[in-house]
C-alpha positions, -999 to 999 in steps of 0.1 A, spaced: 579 -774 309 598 -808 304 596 -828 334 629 -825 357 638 -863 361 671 -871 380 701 -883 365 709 -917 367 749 -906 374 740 -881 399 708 -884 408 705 -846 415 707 -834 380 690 -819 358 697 -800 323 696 -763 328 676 -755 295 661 -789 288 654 -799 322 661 -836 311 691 -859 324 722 -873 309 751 -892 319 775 -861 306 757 -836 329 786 -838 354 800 -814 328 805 -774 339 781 -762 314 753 -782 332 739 -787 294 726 -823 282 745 -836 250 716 -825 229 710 -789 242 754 -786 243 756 -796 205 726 -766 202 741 -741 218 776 -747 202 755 -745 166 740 -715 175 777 -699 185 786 -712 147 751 -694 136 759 -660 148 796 -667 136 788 -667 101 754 -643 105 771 -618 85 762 -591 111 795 -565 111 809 -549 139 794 -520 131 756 -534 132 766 -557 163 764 -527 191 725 -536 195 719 -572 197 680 -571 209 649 -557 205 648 -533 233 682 -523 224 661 -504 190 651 -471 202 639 -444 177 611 -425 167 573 -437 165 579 -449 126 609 -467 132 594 -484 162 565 -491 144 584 -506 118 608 -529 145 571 -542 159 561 -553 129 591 -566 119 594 -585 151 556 -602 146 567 -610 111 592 -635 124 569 -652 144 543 -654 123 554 -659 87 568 -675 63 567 -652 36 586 -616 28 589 -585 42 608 -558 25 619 -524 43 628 -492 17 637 -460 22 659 -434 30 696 -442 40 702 -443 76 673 -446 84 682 -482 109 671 -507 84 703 -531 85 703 -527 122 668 -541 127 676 -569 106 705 -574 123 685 -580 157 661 -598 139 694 -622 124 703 -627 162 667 -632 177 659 -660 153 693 -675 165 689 -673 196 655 -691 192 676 -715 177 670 -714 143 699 -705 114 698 -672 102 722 -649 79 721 -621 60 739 -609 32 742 -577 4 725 -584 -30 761 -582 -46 775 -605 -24 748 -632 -30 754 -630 -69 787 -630 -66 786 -662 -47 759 -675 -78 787 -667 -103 816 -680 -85 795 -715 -82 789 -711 -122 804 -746 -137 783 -749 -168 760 -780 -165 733 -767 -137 747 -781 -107 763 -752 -94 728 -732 -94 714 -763 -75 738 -762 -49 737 -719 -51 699 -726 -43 698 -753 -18 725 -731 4 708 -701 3 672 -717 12 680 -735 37 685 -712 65 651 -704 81 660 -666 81 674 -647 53 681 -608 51 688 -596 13 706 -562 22 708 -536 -13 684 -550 -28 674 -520 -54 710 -529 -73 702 -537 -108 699 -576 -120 726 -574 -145 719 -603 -162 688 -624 -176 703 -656 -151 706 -632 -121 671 -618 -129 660 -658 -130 679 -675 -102 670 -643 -77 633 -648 -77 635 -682 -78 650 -685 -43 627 -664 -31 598 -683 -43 618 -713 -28 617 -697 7 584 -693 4 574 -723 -8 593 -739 26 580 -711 46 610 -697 57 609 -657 63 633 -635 41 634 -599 49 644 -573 17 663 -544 23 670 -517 -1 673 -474 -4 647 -468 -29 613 -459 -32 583 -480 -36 583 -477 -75 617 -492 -77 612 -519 -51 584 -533 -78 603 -526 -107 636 -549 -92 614 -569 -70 590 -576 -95 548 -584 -89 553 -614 -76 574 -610 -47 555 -579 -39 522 -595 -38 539 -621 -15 547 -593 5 516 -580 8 504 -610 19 522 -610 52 548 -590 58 542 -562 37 566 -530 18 576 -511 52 585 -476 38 613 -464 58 606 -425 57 617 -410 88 652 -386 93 686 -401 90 699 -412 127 733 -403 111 722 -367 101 703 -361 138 740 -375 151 757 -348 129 729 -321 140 731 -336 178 769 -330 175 771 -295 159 744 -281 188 716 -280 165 
């Protein structure tokens, strides 16, 4: 714990997360400039997370409930983040709560403070081509925007690379994540043989290495709604 030194203003306080003082603590918020500017990043983090109304009804990890598979799967998915730097992919079945653990996991790394998003497969390569300008810049700046954040969900990720650059620039922002050791986390409705055939060897070995291929095989939470709602 940071030592609680008095403020030289008021000589009482103290920043409430810090603990440290500062002449602006006479502020509401009872935040230091530093742990202010923070927070109101963090507000501009979840902002832009990509997370959709849909997948923001359960924002933490006890919020997951499921059966002994899936909460298997959120545990390990939970130690991944604070553990590694590498990839993790989760496959399966549809509706099986994929893009809502990743969603939590999007929120817990920003509410640790570190910049996190994630975003469909399609969307991603879209963005690549719309930054297309002809002389190499535009994939520079494509990879440098999409690397930078220290947690990156790839939602669909079993959509076929339609193209030799796609099937180029995709792996080589993974292997620039890993490289800086910043966590990505893979998210597609296919089966294991698939996942290797888009993923390719080398993102599934450095899966393996840490994070590993978490087959999603449980029942649909949408169909045991439908069967909930029927009487079944």
């Amino acid at each position: 714990m940071p030592n609680k030194r008095p403020c030289a203003i008021t000589s009482e306080a103290a920043c409430r997360i810090c603990g440290g003082d500062d002449p602006t603590l006479g502020a509401p918020d009872g935040l230091c400039r530093n742990c202010r500017a923070l927070e109101r990043a963090k507000e501009d983090w979840l902002r832009a997370s990509g997370i959709t109304p849909r997948h923001d009804r359960f924002r933490t990890w006890p919020d997951l409930h499921g059966p002994e598979p899936y909460m298997r799967a959120v545990e390990r998915v939970r130690k991944f983040l604070g553990v590694s730097g590498s990839i993790v992919a989760l496959i399966g079945n549809c509706g099986t709560g994929k893009t809502q653990l990743a969603c939590v996991a999007v929120r817990a790394a920003i509410a640790a403070s570190r910049e996190a998003r994630i975003v469909t497969c399609v969307a991603l390569l879209a963005d690549l081509k719309g930054r297309y300008g002809g002389d190499g810049a535009a994939d520079s700046e494509w990879l440098t925007n999409w690397a930078r954040r220290w947690l990156l969900v790839i939602d669909e990720f079993g959509i076929r690379l339609d193209t030799d650059w796609a099937r180029v620039m995709l792996p080589t922002l993974l292997d620039q994540r890993y490289a800086t050791m910043r966590p990505t986390i893979l998210i597609g409705n296919v089966t294991r043989e698939q996942f290797v055939d888009t993923a390719g060897p080398s993102v599934v070995d450095r899966c393996n290495e840490d994070g590993g291929v978490i087959v999603c095989d449980w029942p649909s939470f949408r169909q045991a709604k439908v069967a909930r709602d029927d009487g079944v």
